[in-house]
Phi, psi and omega in degrees: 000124170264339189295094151296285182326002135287006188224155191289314210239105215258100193268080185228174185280303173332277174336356203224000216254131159249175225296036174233186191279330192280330195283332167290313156314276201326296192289342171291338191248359168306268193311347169276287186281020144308325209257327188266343179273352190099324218285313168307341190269325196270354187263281194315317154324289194293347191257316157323291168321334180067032158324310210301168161069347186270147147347092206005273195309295186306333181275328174292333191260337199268319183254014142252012186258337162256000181264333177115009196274130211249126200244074180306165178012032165298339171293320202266000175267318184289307206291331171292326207275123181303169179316289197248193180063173178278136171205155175242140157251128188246166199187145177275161205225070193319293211256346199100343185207291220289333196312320202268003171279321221294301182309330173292293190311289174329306180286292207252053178275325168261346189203078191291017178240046178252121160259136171271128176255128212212165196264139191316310178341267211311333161307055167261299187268117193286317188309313217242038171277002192291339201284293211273158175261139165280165162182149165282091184301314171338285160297092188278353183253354173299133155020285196303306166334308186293286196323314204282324145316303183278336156282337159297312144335293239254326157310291179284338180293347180259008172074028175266163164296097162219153205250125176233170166244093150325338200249010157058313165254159213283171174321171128217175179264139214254118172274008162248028148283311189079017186200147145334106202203167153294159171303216179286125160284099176336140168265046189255019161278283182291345145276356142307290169325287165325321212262314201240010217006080185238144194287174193238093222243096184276155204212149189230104164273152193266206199052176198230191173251179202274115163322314186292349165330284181289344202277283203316341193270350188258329165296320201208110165329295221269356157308340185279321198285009172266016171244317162004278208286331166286295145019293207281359201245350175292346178280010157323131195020071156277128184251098157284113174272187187187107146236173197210152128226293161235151168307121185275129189243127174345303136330329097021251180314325170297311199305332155334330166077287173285152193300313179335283156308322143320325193267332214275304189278338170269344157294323192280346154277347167308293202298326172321308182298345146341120176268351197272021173249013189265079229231172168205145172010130137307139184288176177280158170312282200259139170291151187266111155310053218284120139311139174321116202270125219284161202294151167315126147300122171002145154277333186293325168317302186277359168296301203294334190283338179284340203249002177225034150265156183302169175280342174263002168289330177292073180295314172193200206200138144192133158073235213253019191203125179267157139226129163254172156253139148213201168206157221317296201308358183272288161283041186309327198262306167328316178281341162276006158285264196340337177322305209263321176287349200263314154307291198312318198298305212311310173303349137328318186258353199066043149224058178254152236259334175083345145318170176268015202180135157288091171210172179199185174303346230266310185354305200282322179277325202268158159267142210239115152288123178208160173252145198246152149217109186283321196294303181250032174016079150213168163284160190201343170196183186183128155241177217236153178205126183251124177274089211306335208271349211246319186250028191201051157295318152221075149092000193272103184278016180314294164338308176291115169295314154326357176270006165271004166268303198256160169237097211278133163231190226303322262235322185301152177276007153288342182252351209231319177217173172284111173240159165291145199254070191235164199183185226000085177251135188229147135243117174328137190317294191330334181274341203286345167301335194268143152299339183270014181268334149307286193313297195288356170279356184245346167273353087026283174283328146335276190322304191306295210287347169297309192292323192252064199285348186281019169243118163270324113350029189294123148229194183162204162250166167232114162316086183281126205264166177253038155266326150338142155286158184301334192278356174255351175284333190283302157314298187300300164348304189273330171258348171261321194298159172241165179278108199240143178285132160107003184205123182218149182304167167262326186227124175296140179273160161214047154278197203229144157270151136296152176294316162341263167349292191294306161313343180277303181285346171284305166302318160228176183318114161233105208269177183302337189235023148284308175284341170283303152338290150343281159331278173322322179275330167281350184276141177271358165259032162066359173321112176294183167319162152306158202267314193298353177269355183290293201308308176306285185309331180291288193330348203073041189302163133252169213237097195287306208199155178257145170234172161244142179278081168334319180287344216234068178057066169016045151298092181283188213231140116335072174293129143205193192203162202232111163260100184323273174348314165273018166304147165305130165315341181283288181295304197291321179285326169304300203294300206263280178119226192261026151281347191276011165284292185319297177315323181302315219240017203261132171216096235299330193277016182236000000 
């Protein structure tokens, strides 16, 4: 067919060329490069397919329906957007062209108040500019730039769908990345966002363009956009997947505090959405049959035994809740509640033992810290506490239960002075919402190391429980551990990042509530860090290692320690009360 004037979207060069002495080379020199550019092929499409003249949607769907392209979790991106209201969905930018029909097409099929902001390229196809706001990434001061700015606004002020690419230009291979990535990411997202408090849906699409793509594009930037259209004839039976994980919401992003760190955390949750860094829980070897968790113990029982403790076991007091220490042979029926609550809870994180009880051997050695509620006569938390100088009497670092995790050598501070050991810290659900049932176990822990001062030290673990996703276990990994001398796991985490991700965190600061931050967007109930990895990090922990714990449902485990004494002054005054000089200045050799 020659009559291009019968066809809406007359895809030639010529046709594109303007009204100047360049515009006159350029239609002389059209058929050859329509034919070295794609374009003439992509002419040859459109007129086979029978494009011209259709309707957004049918032509976005008819020419991804010829080009071969296979589209994946599109459900689960449309399942994030609210129905109504301003939302930005933002997305990386793989191939360059198809991306921004695939994000059209999709969004507006759920939402017929969705727009794209998108690269003058796509005014090729006439049909389907109704999608898009244009702007020119090439040119960042042309003209076109402002308006199309000032129409994104004006978009979401109108409670609209808007899709930007930030990185404005297609992926390229980045040499000093060593991997394939978008460039710099524009901030007119998150500053939109910020500006408008409109929430943020970061979306990651896969693949890539043609090695030859890229070898070229490393001779010379601007061979990737004269190859662009041939790119497109490479997707035959190509599979793109498009995941999510959660809507980022304003608030969120303000506690980022800068636009800067905003833009930084909605790219790194986009690259986060990679399934191939997306790995998940092993399955268990054996499914676990969990027994029936064996009935409460008599409260009179667990009176009596509380009522025949030394007076100094007896640690403190608020309301109606006591906190004590003992050890089983003082307390069997108390440590056996402790057991049992200890099971319910676990199962709750998917680490329960699958028993009628949570117990082992450490039970009969460790001293069991716990909370009393005197008004409705139960335990209510418990941590498990090993007094390493008390169990490593000659030298069995065995003794210690973490030595079934970790391999402790000479040089670790558990080998060097007497420390506490602490672990299985539960609080009963009905509690877990109060602040005091944390609070009187760590005042609690105060009281003891006041009465016992030659303990300076506290470690342990913090449970990432495997309800957690692998990538977040993997992020607290990457962002708390420090390089620690004297300890290395037995059995290892071996989750994953994106290089992206990982390339982030090497480079700059990334503090807790950066990582929570982090954590919360990937997770699908919005969870945070563990609290108790909160507490620990305020005390001034350092953070050795992830090990997974074989004994307790291949959990992993958080190692670190704490010197209680060089705790923040704040913290030590809650915990200790007006003992905490005397402990600080407490000195063994006197």
């Amino acid at each position: 067919m020659n009559n291009a004037d019968k066809l809406l979207s007359d895809l030639r060069l010529a046709s594109m060329a303007p009204n100047s002495f360049f515009g006159v080379l350029l239609k002389l020199a059209s058929p050859l490069l329509d034919r070295l550019l794609g374009i003439r092929k992509l002419r040859k499409l459109y007129l086979s397919a029978e494009l011209s003249g259709l309707d957004k949607q049918e032509f976005s769907e008819k020419l991804l329906k010829a080009l071969g392209v296979q589209i994946s979790g599109g459900e689960g991106v449309i399942a994030k957007i609210p129905k109504t209201g301003r939302c930005i969905v933002v997305c990386n930018h793989p191939y360059g062209m198809i991306e921004g029909v695939i994000m059209a097409h999709l969004l507006t099929s759920f939402r017929s108040d969705t727009k794209i902001m998108a690269n003058v390229g796509l005014q090729i196809f006439k049909e389907i500019q109704d999608y898009f706001i244009f702007a020119n990434p090439l040119i960042p001061k042309a003209a076109i730039n402002t308006s199309a700015i000032k129409k994104c606004f004006g978009h979401i002020k109108s409670e609209g769908l808007l899709v930007i690419f930030p990185a404005g230009k297609v992926s390229f291979f980045n040499t000093n990345k060593k991997i394939i990535t978008d460039g710099d990411w524009n901030r007119i997202a998150v500053q939109i966002a910020a500006k408008t408090k409109t929430s943020i849906l970061p979306v990651f699409i896969s693949g890539t363009n043609s090695p030859l793509f890229h070898r070229m594009g490393r001779i010379y930037y601007r061979f990737r956009l004269l190859m662009l259209a041939h790119e497109m004839f490479k997707l035959q039976q190509h599979a793109i997947t498009l995941t999510t994980n959660n809507l980022i919401q304003p608030k969120q992003l303000k506690e980022l505090g800068s636009i800067e760190r905003m833009n930084d955390f909605i790219r790194l949750q986009c690259y986060l959405n990679d399934e191939k860094y997306s790995n998940q829980w092993p399955e268990d070897d054996e499914k676990i049959a969990f027994k029936d968790i064996f009935p409460p113990t008599d409260s009179r029982l667990i009176k009596e035994e509380l009522s025949r403790l030394p007076l100094e076991q007896h640690l403190l007091d608020f309301k109606s809740f006591s906190v004590y220490y003992g050890y089983q042979q003082q307390i069997p029926t108390c440590v056996k509640e402790i057991t049992r609550l200890r099971e319910i809870t676990f199962r709750t994180l998917n680490e329960g033992s699958g028993e009628s009880c949570d117990t082992d051997r450490f039970d009969a050695t460790y001293m069991h810290l716990f909370v009393f509620d005197h008004k409705n006569e139960e335990i209510i938390g418990a941590y498990r506490v090993g007094q390493t100088d008390l169990l490593q009497r000659n030298g069995d670092v065995s003794e210690l239960y973490l030595s079934q995790m970790f391999n402790f050598q000479p040089e670790f501070i558990n080998q060097q002075q007497p420390c506490l050991e602490m672990g299985r810290s539960f609080i009963v659900e009905a509690h877990q919402n109060s602040f005091h049932g944390l609070l009187l176990l760590w005042k609690g822990i105060g009281a003891f190391v006041y009465q016992n001062p030659r303990y300076r030290t506290l470690y342990g673990t913090v449970s990432l429980s495997k309800l957690y996703d692998p990538r977040s276990v993997a992020l607290i990994n990457e962002v708390m551990v420090k390089e620690t001398n004297g300890v290395q796991a037995k059995s290892e985490f071996e989750g994953q990042l994106h290089p992206e991700v990982k390339d982030y965190i090497k480079t700059e600061s990334v503090g807790i509530n950066q990582l929570s931050a982090f954590v919360k967007g990937i997770e699908k109930d919005n969870k945070d860090i563990p609290v108790l990895l909160k507490k620990y990090h305020k005390l001034g922990a350092k953070f050795h290692c992830v090990g997974i714990d074989v004994n307790f449902n291949q959990t992993p485990g958080l190692l670190l320690s704490v010197d209680f004494p060089r705790a923040p002054e704040k913290l030590l005054k809650i915990y200790i009360g007006d003992g905490r000089d005397e402990y600080i200045q407490f000195d063994e050799k006197n």
